[in-house]
DOGU-599339 format. One record per residue (C-alpha): x, y, z. Coordinates in steps of 0.5 Angstrom, whole numbers, padded with zeros to 4 digits, always signed. Example, Ala and Ser with C-alpha at 12.3 -4.5 7.8 and 13.67 -1.06 7.14 Angstrom:
+0025-0009+0016/+0027-0002+0014/
***
This chain:
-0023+0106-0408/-0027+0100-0412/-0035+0100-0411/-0038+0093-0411/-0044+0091-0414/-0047+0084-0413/-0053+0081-0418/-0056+0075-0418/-0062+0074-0420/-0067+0069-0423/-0071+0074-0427/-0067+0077-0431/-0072+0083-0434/-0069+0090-0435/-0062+0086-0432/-0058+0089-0437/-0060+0095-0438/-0059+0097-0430/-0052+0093-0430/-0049+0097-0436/-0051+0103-0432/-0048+0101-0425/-0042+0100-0430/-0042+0106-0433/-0042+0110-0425/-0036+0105-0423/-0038+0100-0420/-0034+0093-0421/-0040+0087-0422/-0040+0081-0418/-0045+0076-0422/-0048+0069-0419/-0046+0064-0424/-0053+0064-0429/-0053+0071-0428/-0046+0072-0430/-0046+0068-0436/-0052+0072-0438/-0048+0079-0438/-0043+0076-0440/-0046+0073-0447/-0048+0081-0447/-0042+0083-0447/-0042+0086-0439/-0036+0085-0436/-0037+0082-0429/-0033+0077-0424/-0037+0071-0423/-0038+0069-0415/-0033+0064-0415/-0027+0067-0418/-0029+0073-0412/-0029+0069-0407/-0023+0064-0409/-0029+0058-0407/-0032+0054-0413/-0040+0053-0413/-0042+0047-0410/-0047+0042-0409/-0050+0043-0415/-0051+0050-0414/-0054+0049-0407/-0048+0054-0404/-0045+0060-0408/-0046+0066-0404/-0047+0063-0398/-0039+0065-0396/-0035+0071-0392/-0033+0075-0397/-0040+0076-0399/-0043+0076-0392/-0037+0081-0390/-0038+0085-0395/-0045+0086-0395/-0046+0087-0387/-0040+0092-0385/-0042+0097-0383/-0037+0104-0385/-0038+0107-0379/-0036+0102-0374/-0028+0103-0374/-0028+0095-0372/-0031+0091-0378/-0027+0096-0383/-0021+0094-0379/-0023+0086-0380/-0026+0086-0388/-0020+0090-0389/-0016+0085-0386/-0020+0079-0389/-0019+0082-0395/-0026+0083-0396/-0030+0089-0401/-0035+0093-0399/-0041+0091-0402/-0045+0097-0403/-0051+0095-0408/-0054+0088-0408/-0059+0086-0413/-0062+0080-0413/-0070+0075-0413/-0071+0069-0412/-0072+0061-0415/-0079+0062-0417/-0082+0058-0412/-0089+0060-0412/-0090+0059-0420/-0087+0052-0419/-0090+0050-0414/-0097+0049-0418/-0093+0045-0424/-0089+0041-0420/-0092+0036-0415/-0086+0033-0414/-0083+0035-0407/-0077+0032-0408/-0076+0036-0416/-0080+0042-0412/-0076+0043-0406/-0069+0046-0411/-0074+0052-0412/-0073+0054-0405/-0067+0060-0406/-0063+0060-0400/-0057+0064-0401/-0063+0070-0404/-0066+0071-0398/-0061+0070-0394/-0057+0075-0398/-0063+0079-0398/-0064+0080-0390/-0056+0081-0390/-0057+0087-0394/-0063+0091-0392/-0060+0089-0385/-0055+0093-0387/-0058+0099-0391/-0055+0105-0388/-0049+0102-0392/-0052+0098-0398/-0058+0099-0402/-0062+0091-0404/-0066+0091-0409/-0071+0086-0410/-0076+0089-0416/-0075+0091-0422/-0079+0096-0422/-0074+0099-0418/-0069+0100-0422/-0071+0106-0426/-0071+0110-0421/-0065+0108-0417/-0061+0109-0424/-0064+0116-0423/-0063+0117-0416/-0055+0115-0417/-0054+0119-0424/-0057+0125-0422/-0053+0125-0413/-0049+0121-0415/-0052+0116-0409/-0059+0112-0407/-0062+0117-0401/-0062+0114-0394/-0070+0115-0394/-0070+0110-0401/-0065+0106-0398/-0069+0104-0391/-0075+0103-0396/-0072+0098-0401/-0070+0094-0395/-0077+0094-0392/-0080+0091-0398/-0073+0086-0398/-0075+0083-0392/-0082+0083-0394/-0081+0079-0400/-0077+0074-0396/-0083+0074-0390/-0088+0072-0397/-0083+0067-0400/-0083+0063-0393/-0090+0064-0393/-0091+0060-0399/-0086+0055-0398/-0089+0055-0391/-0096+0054-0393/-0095+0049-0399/-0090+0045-0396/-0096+0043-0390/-0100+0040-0396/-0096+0034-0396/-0096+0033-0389/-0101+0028-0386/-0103+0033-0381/-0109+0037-0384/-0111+0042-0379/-0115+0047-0382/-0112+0051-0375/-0105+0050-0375/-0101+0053-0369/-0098+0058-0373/-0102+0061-0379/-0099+0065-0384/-0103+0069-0389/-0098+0070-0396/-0102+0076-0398/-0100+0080-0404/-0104+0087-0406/-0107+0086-0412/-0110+0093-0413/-0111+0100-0410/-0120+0100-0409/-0123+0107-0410/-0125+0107-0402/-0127+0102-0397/-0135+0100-0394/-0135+0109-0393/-0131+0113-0398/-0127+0116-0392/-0124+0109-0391/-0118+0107-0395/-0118+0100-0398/-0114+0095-0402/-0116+0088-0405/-0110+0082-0403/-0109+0076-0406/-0107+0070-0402/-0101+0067-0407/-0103+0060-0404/-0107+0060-0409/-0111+0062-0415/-0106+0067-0419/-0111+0070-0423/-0116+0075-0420/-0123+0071-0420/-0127+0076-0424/-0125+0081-0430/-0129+0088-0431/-0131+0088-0437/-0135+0095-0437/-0136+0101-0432/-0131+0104-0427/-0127+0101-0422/-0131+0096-0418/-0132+0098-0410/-0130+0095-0403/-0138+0094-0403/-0138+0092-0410/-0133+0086-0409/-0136+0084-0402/-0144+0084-0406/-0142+0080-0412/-0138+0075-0408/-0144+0073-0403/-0148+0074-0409/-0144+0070-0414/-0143+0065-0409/-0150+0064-0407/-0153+0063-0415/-0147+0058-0416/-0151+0053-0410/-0156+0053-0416/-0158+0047-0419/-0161+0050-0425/-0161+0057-0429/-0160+0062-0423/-0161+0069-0421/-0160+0072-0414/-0161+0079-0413/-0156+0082-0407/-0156+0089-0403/-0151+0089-0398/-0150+0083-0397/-0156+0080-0397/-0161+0077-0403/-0167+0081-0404/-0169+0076-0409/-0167+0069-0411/-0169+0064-0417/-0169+0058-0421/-0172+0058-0428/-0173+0054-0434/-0168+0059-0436/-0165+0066-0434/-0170+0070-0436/-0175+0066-0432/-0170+0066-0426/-0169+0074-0427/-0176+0076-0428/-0178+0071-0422/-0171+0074-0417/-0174+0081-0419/-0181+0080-0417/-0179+0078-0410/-0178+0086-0408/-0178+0091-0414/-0176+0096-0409/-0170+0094-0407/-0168+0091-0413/-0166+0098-0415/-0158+0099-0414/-0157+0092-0413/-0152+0087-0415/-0155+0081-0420/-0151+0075-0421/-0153+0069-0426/-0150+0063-0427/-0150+0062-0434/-0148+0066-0440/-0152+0072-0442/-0155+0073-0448/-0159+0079-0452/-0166+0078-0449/-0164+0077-0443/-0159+0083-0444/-0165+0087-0445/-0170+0086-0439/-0163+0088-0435/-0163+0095-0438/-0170+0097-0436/-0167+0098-0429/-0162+0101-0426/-0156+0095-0423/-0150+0097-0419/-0146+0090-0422/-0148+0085-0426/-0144+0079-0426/-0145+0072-0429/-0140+0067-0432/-0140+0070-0440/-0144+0074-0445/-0146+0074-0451/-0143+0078-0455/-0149+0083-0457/-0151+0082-0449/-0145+0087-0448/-0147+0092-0453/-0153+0093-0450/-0151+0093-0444/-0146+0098-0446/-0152+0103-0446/-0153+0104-0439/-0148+0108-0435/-0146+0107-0429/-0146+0101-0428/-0142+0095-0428/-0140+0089-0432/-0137+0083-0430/-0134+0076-0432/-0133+0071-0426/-0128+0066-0428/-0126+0060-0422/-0129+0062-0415/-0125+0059-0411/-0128+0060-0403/-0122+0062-0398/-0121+0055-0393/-0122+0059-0388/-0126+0067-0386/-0123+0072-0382/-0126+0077-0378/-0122+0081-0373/-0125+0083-0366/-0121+0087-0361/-0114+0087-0362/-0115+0079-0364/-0118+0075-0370/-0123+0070-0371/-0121+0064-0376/-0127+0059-0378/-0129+0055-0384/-0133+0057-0389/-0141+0055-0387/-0141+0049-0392/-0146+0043-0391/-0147+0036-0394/-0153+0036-0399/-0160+0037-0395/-0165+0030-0397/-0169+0025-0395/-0165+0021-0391/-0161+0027-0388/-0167+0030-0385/-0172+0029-0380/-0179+0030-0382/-0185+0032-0377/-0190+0028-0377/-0186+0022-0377/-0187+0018-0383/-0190+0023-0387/-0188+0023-0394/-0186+0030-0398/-0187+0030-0405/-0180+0033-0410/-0184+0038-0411/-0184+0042-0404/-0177+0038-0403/-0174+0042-0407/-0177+0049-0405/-0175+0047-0398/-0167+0045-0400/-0168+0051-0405/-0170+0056-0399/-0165+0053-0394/-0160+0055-0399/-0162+0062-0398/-0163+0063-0392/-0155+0061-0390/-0154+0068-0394/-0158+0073-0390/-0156+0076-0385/-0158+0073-0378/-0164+0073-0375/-0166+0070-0382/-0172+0068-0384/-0174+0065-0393/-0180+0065-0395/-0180+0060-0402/-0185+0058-0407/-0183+0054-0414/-0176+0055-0414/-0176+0063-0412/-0176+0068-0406/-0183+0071-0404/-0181+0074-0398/-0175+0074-0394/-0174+0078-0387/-0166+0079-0385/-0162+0082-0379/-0167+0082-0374/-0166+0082-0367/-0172+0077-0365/-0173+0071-0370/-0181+0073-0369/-0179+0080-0372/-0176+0077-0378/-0182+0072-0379/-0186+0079-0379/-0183+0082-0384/-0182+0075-0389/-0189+0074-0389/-0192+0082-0389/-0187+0082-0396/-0190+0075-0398/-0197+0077-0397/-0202+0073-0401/-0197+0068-0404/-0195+0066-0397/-0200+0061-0399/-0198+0053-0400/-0190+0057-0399/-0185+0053-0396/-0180+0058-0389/-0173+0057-0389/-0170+0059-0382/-0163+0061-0380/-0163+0059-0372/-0169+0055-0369/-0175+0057-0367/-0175+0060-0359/-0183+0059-0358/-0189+0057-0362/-0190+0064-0364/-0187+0064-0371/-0191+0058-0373/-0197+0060-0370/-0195+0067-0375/-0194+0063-0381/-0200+0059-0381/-0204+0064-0381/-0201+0066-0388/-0202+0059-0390/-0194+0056-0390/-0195+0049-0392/-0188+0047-0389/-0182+0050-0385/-0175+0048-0385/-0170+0049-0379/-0165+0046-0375/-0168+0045-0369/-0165+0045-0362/-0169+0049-0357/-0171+0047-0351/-0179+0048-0354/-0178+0045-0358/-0184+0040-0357/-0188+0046-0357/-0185+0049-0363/-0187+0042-0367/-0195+0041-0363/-0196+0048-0366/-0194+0046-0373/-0198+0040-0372/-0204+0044-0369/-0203+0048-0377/-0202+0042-0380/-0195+0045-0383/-0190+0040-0383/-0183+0041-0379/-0176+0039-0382/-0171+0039-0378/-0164+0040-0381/-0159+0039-0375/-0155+0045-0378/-0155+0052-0377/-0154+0058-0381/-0152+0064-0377/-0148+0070-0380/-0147+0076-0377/
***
């Protein structure tokens, strides 16, 4: 009895090398049209689809395999006496192996804007015959990968046969990659609709590991990184020194990154967990890192440090004379590598494109919670309201109140920034009430309180953290505003003489 092999392919890497194996084990080779002249040429002897099932391609190769005696022979099942009766009847062949991968829809998709072009990479006959197969593994073995080959020709040279175990894996991973395929046909086909909703009825997610991570936020936690194929092909940082980077790591360099790249300057934030310890614009980096640093030294020490500009020696230099978990910053220098080589146990990285996600995800409970990233319009005179009405605010304090408000929307509620000159002087996060958090940004200011500018998250609840900020000399207050004292909040400010600027926008992060 003959044993039938289907393939047909797009990318045909290690093809070859695995058809002649089937051939060599007995199997007859049923090929797709490009597949079978691609065998052909290599002297692989196989029978193209059309001839097998007496039926030609049409459509211009929209219909191939999309026909009974492939179907038939893909889903009998050998121990159901009825449908071995049948494709004996029919005078259809058991089909033991498939293998196949589709039209490179998601690379095309990118290259190709027009949908009329784009939508001839969408496979239909590959995943159908996908389905059909993993449907029935029992009786078929479906390969979707190419990295399967290998070890399904060692399994069939040294048993003679795939195990049921590999056979039930290979088909989970068949209707894995038809369920992503989808997704991303799905997905990108919705941008050429008129209807935007960032929350559509149905949302998909076409996630794709991208690499095995040491562990999760505590070492007993397992964790992976996932890249949405919607998207960016490469990952948007490169490791250029140190071991793997962690779950923490990732989570870290990302606020920090993000945060520094808001900057309209040379820049330099300090994160720890999540939350900037330290933050600044400089004449240049070294100022921004020597002003970021000088926010709390303490802290500093283990942190992540994000730049966005390239480092060069000097700055290199002053890095090294502390310790940092990850440095991240779009380029170096070559000698700003060497050096930083020195240190061990430390990480370097380059980002590449940050790209925010059009949406956060949190789960709660059984469920999950989907929003828009927290982004806001540029923060200026005309989009602010300033008490006392009227007042004038010179660029210089402007820009510290827009700066500190930049900052503040990074730190974990309820936050509290507190900036002179373009750099952080104290910052009070994660409290449970907004006058703690006020404490705790002015104890760690101190004397360089006086004249600074105070950036809040959420509003004021009562006049007690302005009554606090005055006494350390706070010049000007920024916050969203929107409590039911606020009269009360704005008369304190007055009775100090701080200027209020209420921003209409709030930036909780829990």
């Amino acid at each position: 009895m003959k044993k039938y092999a289907l393939l047909s392919v797009w990318d045909k890497k290690g093809i070859l090398d695995f058809a002649k194996v089937l051939q060599e084990l007995g199997y007859h080779l049923i090929a797709t049209g490009k597949t079978a002249s691609f065998l052909k040429d290599s002297g692989i002897n196989c029978t193209e689809v059309s001839d097998f099932t007496q039926f030609p391609e049409i459509l211009e190769g929209r219909v191939k395999t999309l026909h009974p005696k492939i179907f038939g022979g893909v889903l009998a099942r050998s121990h159901k006496r009825e449908d071995m009766k049948t494709i004996e009847n029919y005078g259809i062949p058991k089909i033991e192996i498939v293998v196949l991968n589709f039209y490179p829809f998601e690379e095309k998709k990118d290259e190709i804007k027009d949908i009329d072009r784009l939508i001839e990479y969408i496979d239909i006959g590959g995943p159908s015959l996908a389905r059909a197969a993993a449907k029935n593994f029992k009786d078929v073995v479906v390969i979707t990968d190419p990295e399967d080959y290998e070890p399904i020709i060692k399994e069939l040279k040294d048993n003679g046969k795939v195990t049921e175990d590999r056979r039930k894996k290979l088909a989970i991973k068949a209707f894995k990659k038809t369920a992503l395929y989808d997704a991303i046909i799905s997905e990108h086909l919705e941008t050429y609709t008129e209807d935007k909703n960032t929350f559509p009825e149905i949302l998909i997610l076409p996630l794709k590991k991208e690499q095995e991570l040491r562990y999760g936020e505590n070492p007993h936690q397992k964790a992976s990184l996932y890249k949405d194929s919607r998207h960016s092909k490469e990952i948007p940082f490169e490791l250029l020194i140190g071991k793997a980077l962690s779950y923490n790591n990732i989570v870290d360099m990302y606020s920090a990154y993000s945060l520094v790249m808001e900057f309209d300057g040379p820049g330099c934030v300090i994160v720890k967990h999540t939350n900037p310890i330290g933050a600044s614009i400089g004449f240049n980096l070294i100022e921004a890192y020597e002003n970021a640093l000088s926010s709390d030294t303490q802290s500093a020490f283990g942190g992540i440090v994000a730049f966005n500009e390239k480092v060069d020696i000097d700055l290199a230099n002053r890095l090294n004379e502390r310790f940092y978990e990850v440095i991240i910053a779009p380029d170096y220098t070559d000698d700003a590598l060497s050096k930083l080589k020195i240190k061990k146990k430390r990480r370097i990285v380059r980002a590449k494109n940050l790209k925010r996600a059009p949406f956060e995800i949190k789960n709660a409970f059984d469920r999950f919670l989907v929003q828009e990233p927290d982004e806001i319009p540029v923060l200026d005179n005309t989009s602010l309201k300033i008490i006392p009405k009227g007042k004038k605010i010179n660029t210089l304090l402007m820009e510290d109140l827009v700066f500190a408000f930049k900052v503040v929307k990074y730190v974990k509620s309820n936050a509290i920034v507190i900036v002179k000159d373009k750099m952080t002087v104290g910052i009070g996060a994660g409290q449970m009430s907004r006058v703690k958090s006020v404490s705790l940004a002015l104890r760690q200011a101190g004397p360089r309180a006086e004249g600074a500018v105070l950036a809040s998250d959420g509003f004021f609840p009562f006049p007690d953290s302005i009554e606090l900020a005055a006494r350390y000399g706070i010049k000007a207050i920024i916050q969203p505003g929107g409590s039911i004292r606020d009269n009360e909040v704005i008369e304190a400010a007055k009775r100090a003489g701080i200027t209020m600027v209420l921003t209409g926008i709030r930036h909780f992060k829990h």
